[in-house]
PDB file of N, H, CA, C and O in Angstrom:
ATOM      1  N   UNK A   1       0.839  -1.182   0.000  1.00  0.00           N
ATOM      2  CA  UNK A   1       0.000   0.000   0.000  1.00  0.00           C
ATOM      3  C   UNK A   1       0.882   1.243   0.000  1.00  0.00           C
ATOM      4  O   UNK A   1       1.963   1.396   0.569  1.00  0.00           O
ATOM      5  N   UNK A   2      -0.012   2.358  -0.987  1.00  0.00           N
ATOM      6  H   UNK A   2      -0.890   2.233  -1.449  1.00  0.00           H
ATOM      7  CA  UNK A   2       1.208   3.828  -0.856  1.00  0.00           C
ATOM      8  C   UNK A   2       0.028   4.389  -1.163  1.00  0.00           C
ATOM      9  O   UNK A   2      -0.873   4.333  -2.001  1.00  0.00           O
ATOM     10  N   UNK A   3       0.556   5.299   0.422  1.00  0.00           N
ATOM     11  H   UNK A   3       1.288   5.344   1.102  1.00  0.00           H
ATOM     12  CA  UNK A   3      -0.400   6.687   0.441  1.00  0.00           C
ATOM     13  C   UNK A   3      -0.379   8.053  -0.260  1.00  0.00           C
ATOM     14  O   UNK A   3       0.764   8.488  -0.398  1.00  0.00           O
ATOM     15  N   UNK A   4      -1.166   8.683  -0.643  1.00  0.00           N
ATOM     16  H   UNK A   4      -2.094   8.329  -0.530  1.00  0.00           H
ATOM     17  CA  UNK A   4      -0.655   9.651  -2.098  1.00  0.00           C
ATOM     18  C   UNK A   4      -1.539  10.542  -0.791  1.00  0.00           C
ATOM     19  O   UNK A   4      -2.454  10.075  -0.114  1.00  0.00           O
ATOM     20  N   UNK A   5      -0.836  12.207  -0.673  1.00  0.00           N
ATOM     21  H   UNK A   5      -0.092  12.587  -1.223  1.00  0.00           H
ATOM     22  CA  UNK A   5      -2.291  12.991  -0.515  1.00  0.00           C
ATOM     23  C   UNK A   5      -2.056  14.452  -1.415  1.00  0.00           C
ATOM     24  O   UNK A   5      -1.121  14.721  -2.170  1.00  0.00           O
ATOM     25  N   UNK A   6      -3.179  15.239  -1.074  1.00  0.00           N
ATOM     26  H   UNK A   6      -3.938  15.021  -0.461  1.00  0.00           H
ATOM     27  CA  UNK A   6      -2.993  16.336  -2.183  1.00  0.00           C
ATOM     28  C   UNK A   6      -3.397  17.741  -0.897  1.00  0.00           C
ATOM     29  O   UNK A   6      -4.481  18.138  -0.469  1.00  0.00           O
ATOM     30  N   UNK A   7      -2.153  18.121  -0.640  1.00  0.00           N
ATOM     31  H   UNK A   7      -1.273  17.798  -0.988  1.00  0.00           H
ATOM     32  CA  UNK A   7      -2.556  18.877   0.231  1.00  0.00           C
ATOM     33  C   UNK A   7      -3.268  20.134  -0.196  1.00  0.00           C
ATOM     34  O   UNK A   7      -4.067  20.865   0.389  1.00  0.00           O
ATOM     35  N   UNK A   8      -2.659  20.160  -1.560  1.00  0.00           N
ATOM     36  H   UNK A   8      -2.010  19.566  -2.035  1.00  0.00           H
ATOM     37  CA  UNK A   8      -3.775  21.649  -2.323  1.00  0.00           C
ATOM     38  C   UNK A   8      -5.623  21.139  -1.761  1.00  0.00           C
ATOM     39  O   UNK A   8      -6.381  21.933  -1.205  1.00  0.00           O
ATOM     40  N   UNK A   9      -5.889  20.055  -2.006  1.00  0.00           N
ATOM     41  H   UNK A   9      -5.273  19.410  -2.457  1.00  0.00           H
ATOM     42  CA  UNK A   9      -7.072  19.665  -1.806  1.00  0.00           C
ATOM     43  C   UNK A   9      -8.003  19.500  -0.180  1.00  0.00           C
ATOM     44  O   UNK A   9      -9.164  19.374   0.209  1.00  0.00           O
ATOM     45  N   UNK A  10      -6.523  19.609   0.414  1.00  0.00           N
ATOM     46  H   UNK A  10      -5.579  19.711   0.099  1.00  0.00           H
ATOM     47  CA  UNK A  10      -7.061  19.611   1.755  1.00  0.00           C
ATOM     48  C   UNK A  10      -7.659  20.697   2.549  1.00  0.00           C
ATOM     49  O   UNK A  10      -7.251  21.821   2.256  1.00  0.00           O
ATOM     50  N   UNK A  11      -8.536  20.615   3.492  1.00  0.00           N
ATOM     51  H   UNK A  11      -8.867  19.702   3.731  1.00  0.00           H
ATOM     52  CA  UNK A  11      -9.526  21.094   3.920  1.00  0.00           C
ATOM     53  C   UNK A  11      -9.069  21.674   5.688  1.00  0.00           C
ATOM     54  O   UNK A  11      -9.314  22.675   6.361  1.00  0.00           O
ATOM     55  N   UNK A  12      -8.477  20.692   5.840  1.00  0.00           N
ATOM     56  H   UNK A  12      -8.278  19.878   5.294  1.00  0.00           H
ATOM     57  CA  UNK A  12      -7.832  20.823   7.025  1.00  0.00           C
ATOM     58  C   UNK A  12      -9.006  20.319   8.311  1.00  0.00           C
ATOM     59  O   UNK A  12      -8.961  20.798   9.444  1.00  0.00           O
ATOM     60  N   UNK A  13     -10.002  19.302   7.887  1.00  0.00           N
ATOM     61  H   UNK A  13     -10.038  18.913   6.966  1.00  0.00           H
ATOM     62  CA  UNK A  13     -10.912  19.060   8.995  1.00  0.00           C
ATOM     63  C   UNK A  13     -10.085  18.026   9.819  1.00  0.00           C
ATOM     64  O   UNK A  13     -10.361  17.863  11.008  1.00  0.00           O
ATOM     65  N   UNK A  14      -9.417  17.559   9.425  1.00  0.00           N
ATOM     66  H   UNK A  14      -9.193  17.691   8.459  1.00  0.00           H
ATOM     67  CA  UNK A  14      -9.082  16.332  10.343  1.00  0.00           C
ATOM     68  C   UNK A  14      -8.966  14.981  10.977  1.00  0.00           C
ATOM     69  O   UNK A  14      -8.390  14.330  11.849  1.00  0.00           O
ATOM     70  N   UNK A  15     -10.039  14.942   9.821  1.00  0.00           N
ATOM     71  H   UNK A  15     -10.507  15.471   9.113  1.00  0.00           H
ATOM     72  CA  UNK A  15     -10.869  13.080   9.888  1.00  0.00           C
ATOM     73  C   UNK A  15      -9.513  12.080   9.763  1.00  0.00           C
ATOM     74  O   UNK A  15      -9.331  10.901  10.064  1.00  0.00           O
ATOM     75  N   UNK A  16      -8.810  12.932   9.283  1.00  0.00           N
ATOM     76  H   UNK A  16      -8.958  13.890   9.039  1.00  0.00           H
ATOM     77  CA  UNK A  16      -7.428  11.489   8.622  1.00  0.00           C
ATOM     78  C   UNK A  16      -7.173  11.047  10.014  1.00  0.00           C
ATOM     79  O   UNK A  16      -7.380   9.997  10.622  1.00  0.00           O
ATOM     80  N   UNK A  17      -6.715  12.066  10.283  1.00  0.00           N
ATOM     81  H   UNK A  17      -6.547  12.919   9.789  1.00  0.00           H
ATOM     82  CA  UNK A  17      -5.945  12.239  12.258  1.00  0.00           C
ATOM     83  C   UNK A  17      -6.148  10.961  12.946  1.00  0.00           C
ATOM     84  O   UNK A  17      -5.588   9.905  13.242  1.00  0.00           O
ATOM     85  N   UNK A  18      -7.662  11.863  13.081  1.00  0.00           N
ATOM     86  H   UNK A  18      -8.116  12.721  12.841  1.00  0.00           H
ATOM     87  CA  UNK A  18      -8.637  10.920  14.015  1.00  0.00           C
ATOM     88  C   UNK A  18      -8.765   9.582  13.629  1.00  0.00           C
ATOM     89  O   UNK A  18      -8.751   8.706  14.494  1.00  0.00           O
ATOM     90  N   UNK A  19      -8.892   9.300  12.409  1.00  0.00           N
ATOM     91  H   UNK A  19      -8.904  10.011  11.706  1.00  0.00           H
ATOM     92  CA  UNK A  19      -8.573   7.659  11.426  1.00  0.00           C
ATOM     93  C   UNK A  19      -7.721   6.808  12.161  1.00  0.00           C
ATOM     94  O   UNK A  19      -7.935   5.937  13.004  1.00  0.00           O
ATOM     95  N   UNK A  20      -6.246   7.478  11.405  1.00  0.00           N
ATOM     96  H   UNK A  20      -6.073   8.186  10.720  1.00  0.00           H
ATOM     97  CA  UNK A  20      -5.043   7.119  11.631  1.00  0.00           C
ATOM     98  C   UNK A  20      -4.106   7.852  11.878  1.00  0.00           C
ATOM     99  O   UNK A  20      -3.539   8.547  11.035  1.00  0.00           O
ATOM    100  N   UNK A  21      -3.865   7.802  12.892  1.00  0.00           N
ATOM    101  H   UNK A  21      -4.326   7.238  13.577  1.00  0.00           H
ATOM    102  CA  UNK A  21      -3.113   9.115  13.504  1.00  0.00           C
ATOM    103  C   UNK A  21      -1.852   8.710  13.137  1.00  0.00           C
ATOM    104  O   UNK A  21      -1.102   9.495  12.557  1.00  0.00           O
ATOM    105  N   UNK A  22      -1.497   7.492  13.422  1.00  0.00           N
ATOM    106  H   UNK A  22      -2.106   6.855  13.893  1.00  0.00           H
ATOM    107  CA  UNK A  22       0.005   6.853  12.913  1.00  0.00           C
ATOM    108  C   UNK A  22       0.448   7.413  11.759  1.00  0.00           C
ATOM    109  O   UNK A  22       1.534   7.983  11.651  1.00  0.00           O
ATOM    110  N   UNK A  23      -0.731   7.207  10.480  1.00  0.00           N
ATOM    111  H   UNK A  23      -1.613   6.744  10.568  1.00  0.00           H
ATOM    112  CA  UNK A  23      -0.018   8.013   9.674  1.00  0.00           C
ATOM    113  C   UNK A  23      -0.323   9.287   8.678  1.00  0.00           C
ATOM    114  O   UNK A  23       0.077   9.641   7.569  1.00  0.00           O
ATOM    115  N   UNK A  24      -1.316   9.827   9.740  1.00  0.00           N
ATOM    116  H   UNK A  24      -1.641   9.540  10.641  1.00  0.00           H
ATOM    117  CA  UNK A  24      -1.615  11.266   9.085  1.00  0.00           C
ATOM    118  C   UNK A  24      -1.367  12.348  10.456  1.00  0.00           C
ATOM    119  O   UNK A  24      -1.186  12.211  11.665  1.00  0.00           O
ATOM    120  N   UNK A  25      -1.442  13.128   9.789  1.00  0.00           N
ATOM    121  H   UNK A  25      -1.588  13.240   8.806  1.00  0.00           H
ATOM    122  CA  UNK A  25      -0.806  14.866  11.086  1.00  0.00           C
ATOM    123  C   UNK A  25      -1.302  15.918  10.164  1.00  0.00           C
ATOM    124  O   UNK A  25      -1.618  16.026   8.979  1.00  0.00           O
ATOM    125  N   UNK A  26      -1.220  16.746  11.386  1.00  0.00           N
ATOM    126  H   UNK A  26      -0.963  16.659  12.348  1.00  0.00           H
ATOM    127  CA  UNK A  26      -1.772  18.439  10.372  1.00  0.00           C
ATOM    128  C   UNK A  26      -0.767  19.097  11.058  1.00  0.00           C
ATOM    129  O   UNK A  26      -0.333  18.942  12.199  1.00  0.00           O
ATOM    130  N   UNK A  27      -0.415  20.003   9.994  1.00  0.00           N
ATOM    131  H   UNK A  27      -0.767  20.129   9.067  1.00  0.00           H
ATOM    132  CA  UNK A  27       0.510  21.033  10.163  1.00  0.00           C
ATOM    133  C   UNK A  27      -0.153  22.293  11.422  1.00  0.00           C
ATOM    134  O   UNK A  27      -1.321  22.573  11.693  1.00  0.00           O
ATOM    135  N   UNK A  28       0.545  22.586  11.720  1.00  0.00           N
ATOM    136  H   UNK A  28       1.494  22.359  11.500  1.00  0.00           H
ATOM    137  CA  UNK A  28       0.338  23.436  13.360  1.00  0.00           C
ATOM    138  C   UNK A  28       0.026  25.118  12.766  1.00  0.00           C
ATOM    139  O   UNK A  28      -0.270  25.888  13.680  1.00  0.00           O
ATOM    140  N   UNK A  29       0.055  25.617  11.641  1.00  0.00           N
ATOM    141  H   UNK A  29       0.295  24.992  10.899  1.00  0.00           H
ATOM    142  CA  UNK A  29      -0.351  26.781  11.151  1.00  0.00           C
ATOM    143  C   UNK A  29      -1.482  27.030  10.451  1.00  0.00           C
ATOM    144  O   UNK A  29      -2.060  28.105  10.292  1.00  0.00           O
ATOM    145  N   UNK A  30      -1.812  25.709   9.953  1.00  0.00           N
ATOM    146  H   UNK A  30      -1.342  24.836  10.082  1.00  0.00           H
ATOM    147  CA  UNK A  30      -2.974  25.762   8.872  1.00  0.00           C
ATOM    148  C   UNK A  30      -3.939  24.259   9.122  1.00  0.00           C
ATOM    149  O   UNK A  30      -5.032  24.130   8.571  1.00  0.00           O
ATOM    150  N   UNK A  31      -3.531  23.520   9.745  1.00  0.00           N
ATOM    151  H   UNK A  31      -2.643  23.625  10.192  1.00  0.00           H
ATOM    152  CA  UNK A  31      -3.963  22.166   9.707  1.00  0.00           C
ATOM    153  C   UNK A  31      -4.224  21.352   8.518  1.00  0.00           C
ATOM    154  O   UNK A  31      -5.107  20.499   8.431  1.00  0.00           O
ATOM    155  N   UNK A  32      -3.250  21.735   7.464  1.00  0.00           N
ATOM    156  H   UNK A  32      -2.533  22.428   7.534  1.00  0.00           H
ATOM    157  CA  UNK A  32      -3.173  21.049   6.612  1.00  0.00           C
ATOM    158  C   UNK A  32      -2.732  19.544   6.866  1.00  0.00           C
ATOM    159  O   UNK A  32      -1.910  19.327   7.757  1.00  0.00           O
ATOM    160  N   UNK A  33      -3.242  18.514   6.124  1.00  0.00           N
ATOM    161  H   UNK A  33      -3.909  18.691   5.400  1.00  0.00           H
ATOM    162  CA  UNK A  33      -2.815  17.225   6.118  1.00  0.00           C
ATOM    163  C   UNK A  33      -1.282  17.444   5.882  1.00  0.00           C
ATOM    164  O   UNK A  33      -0.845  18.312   5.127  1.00  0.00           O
ATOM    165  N   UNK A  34      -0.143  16.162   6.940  1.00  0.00           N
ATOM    166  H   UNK A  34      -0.498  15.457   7.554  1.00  0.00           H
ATOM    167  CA  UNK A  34       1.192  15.797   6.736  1.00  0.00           C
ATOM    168  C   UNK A  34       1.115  14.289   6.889  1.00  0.00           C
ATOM    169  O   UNK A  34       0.618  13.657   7.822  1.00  0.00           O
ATOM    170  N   UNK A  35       1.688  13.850   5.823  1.00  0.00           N
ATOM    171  H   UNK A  35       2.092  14.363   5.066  1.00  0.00           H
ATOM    172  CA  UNK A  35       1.804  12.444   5.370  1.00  0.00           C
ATOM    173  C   UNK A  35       2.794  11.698   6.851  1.00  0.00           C
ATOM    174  O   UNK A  35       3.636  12.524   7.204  1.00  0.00           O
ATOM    175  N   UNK A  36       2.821  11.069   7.267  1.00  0.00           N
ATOM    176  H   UNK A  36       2.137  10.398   6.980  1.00  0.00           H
ATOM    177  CA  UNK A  36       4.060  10.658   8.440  1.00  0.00           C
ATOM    178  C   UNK A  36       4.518   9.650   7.939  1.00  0.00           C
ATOM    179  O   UNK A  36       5.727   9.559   8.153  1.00  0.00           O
ATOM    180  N   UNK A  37       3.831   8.308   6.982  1.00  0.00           N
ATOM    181  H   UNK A  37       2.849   8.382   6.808  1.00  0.00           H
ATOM    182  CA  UNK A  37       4.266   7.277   6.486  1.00  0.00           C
ATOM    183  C   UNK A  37       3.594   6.840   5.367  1.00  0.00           C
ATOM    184  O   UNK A  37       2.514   6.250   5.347  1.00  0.00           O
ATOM    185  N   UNK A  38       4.572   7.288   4.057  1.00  0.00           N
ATOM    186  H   UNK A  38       5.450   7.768   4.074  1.00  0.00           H
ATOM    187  CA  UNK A  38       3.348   6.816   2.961  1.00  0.00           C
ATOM    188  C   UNK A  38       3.785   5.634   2.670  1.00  0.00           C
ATOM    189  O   UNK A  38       3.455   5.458   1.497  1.00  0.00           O
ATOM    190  N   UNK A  39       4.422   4.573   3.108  1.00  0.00           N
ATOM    191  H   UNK A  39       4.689   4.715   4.061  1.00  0.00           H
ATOM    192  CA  UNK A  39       4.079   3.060   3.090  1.00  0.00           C
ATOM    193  C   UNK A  39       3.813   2.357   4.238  1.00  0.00           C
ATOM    194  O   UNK A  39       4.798   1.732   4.631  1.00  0.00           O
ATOM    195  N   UNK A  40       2.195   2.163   5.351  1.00  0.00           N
ATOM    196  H   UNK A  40       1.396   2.671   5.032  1.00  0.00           H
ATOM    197  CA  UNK A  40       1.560   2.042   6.427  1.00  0.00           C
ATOM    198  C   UNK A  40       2.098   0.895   6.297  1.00  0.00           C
ATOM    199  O   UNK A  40       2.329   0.409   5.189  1.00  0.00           O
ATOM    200  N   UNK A  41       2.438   0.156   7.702  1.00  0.00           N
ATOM    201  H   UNK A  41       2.249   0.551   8.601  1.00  0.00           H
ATOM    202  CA  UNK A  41       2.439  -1.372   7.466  1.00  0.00           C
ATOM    203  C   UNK A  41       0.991  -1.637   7.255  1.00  0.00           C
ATOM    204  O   UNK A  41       0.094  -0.830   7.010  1.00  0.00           O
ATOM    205  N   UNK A  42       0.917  -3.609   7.477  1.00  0.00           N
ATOM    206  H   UNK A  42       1.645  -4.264   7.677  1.00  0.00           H
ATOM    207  CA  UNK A  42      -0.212  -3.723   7.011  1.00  0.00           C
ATOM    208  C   UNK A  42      -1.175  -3.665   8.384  1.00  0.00           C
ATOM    209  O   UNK A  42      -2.319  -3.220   8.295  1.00  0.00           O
ATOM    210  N   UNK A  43      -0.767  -4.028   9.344  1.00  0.00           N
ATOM    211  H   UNK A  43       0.163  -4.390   9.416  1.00  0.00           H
ATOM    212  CA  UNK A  43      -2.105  -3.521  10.240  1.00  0.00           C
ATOM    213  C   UNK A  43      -2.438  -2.146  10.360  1.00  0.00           C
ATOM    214  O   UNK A  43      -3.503  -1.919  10.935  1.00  0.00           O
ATOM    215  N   UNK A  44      -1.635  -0.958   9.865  1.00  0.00           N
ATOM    216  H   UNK A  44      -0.770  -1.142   9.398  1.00  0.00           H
ATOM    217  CA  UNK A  44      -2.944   0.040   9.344  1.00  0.00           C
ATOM    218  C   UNK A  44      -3.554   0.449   8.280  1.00  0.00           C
ATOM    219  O   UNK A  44      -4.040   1.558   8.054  1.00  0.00           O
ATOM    220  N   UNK A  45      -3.504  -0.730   7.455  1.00  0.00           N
ATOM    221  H   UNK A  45      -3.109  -1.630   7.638  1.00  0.00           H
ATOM    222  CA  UNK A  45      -4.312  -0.271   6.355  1.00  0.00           C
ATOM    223  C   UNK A  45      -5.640  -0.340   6.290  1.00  0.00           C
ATOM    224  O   UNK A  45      -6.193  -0.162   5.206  1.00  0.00           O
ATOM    225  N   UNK A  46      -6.473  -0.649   7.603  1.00  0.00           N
ATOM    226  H   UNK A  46      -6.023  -0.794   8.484  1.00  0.00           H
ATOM    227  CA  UNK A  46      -7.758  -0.345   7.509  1.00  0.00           C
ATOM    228  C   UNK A  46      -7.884   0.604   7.890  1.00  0.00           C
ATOM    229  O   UNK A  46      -8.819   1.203   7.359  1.00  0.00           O
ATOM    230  N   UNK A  47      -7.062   1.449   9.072  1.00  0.00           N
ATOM    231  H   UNK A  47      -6.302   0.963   9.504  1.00  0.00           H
ATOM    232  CA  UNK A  47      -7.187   2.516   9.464  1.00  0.00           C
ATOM    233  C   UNK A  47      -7.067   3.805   8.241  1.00  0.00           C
ATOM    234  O   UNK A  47      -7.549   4.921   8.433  1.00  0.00           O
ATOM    235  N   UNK A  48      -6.456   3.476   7.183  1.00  0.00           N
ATOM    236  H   UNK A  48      -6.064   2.569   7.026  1.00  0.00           H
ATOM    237  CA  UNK A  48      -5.346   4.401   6.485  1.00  0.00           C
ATOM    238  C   UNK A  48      -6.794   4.157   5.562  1.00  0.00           C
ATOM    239  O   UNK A  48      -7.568   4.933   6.122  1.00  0.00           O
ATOM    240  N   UNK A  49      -7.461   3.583   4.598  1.00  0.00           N
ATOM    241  H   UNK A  49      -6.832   2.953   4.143  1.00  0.00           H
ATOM    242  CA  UNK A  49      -8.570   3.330   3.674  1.00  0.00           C
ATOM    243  C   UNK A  49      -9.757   4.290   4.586  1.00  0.00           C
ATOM    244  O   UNK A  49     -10.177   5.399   4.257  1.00  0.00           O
ATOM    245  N   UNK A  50     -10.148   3.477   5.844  1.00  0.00           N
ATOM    246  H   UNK A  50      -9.807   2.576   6.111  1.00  0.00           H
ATOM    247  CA  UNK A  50     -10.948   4.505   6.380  1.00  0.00           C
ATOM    248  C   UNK A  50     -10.574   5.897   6.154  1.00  0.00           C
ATOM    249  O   UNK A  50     -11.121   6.423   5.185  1.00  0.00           O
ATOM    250  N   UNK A  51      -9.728   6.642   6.862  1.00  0.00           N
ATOM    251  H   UNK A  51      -9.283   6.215   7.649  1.00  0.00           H
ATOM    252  CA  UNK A  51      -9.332   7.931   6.676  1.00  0.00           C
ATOM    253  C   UNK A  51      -9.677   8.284   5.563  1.00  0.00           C
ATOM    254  O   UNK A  51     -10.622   9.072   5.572  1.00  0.00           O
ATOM    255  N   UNK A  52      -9.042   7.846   3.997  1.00  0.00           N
ATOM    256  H   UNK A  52      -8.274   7.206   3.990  1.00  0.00           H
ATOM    257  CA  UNK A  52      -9.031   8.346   3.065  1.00  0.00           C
ATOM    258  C   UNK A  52     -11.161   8.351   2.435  1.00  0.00           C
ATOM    259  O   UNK A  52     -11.638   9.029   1.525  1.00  0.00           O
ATOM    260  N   UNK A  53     -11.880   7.382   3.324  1.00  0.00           N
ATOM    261  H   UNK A  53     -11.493   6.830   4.063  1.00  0.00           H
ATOM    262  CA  UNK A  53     -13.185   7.262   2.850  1.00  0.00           C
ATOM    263  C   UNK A  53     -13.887   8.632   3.995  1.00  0.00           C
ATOM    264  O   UNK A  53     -14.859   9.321   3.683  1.00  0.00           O
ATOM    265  N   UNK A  54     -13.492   8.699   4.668  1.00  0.00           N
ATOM    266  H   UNK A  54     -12.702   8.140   4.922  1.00  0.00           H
ATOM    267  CA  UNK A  54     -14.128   9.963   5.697  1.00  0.00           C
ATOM    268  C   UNK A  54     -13.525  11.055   5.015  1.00  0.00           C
ATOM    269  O   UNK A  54     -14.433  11.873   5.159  1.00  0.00           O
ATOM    270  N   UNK A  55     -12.323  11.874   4.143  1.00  0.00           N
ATOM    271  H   UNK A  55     -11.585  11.208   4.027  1.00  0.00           H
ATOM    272  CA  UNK A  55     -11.781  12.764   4.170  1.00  0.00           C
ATOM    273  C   UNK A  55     -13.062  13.775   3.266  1.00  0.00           C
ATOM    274  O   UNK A  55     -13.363  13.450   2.117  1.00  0.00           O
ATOM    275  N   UNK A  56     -13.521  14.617   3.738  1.00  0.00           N
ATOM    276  H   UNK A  56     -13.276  14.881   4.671  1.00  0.00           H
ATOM    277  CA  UNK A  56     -14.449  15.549   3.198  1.00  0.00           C
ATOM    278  C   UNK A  56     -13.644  15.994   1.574  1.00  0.00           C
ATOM    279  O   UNK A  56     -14.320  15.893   0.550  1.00  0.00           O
ATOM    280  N   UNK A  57     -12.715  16.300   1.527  1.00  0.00           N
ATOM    281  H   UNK A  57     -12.166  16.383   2.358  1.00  0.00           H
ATOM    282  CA  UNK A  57     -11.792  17.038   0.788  1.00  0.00           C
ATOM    283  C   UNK A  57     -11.357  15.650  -0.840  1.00  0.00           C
ATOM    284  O   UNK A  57     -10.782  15.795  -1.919  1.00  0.00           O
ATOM    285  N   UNK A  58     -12.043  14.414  -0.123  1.00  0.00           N
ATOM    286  H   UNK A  58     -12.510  14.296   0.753  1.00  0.00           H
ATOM    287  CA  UNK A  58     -10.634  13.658  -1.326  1.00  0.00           C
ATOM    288  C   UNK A  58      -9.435  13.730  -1.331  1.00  0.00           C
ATOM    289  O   UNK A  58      -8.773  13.460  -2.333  1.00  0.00           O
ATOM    290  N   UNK A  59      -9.084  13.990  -0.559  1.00  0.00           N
ATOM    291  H   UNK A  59      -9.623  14.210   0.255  1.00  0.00           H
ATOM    292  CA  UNK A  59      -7.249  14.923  -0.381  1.00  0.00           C
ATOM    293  C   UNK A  59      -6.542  13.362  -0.587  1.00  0.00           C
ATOM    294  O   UNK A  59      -5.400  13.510  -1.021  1.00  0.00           O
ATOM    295  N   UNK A  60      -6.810  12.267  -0.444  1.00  0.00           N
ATOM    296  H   UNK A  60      -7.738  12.148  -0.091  1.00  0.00           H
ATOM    297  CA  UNK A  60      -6.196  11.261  -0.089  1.00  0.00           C
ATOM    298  C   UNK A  60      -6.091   9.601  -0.601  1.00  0.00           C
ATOM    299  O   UNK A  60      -6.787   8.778  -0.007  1.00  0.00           O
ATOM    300  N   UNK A  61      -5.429   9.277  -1.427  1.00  0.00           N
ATOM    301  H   UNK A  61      -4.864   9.946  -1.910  1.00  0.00           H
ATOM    302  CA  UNK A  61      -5.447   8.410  -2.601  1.00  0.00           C
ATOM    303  C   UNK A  61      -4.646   7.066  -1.870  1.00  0.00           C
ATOM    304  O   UNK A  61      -3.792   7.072  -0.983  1.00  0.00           O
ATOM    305  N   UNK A  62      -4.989   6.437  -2.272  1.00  0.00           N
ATOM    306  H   UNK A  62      -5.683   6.432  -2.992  1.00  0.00           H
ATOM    307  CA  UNK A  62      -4.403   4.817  -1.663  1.00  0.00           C
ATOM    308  C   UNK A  62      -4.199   3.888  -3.031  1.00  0.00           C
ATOM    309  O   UNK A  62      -5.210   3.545  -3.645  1.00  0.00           O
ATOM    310  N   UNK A  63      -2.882   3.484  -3.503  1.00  0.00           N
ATOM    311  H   UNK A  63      -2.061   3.763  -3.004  1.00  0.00           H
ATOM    312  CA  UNK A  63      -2.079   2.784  -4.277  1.00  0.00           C
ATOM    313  C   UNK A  63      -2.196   1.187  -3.683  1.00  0.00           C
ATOM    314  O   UNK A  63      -1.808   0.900  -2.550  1.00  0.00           O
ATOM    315  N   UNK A  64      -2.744   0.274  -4.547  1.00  0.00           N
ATOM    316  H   UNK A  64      -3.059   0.507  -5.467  1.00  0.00           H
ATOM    317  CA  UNK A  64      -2.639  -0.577  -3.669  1.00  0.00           C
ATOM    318  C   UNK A  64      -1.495  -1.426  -4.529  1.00  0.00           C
ATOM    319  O   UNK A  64      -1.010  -2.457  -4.061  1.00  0.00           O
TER     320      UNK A  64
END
């Protein structure tokens, strides 16, 4: 699995976070989405699919 995101697209709500915190973060000025690991092992890739299905924005693409 490889996580793609598009921070132009991001919204900055936060859902990834809350998902998978392991491997999403928001930047501390804007709360833009920050990638922390764009290859999740595999026990978070349900966490990491969720995120990307909650993200209001689409900001967030999953390579499988």
């Amino acid at each position: 699995m490889k996580v793609v995101i598009d921070q132009e697209k991001c919204v900055a709500a936060g859902q990834c976070v809350a998902a998978a915190g392991e491997v999403f973060d928001q930047r501390d000025e804007d709360g833009i989405v920050v990638l922390l690991n764009e290859h999740p092992p595999t026990e978070q890739a349900e966490d990491v699919r969720q995120a990307a299905a909650v993200c209001p924005a689409l900001a967030i693409q999953i390579e499988e």
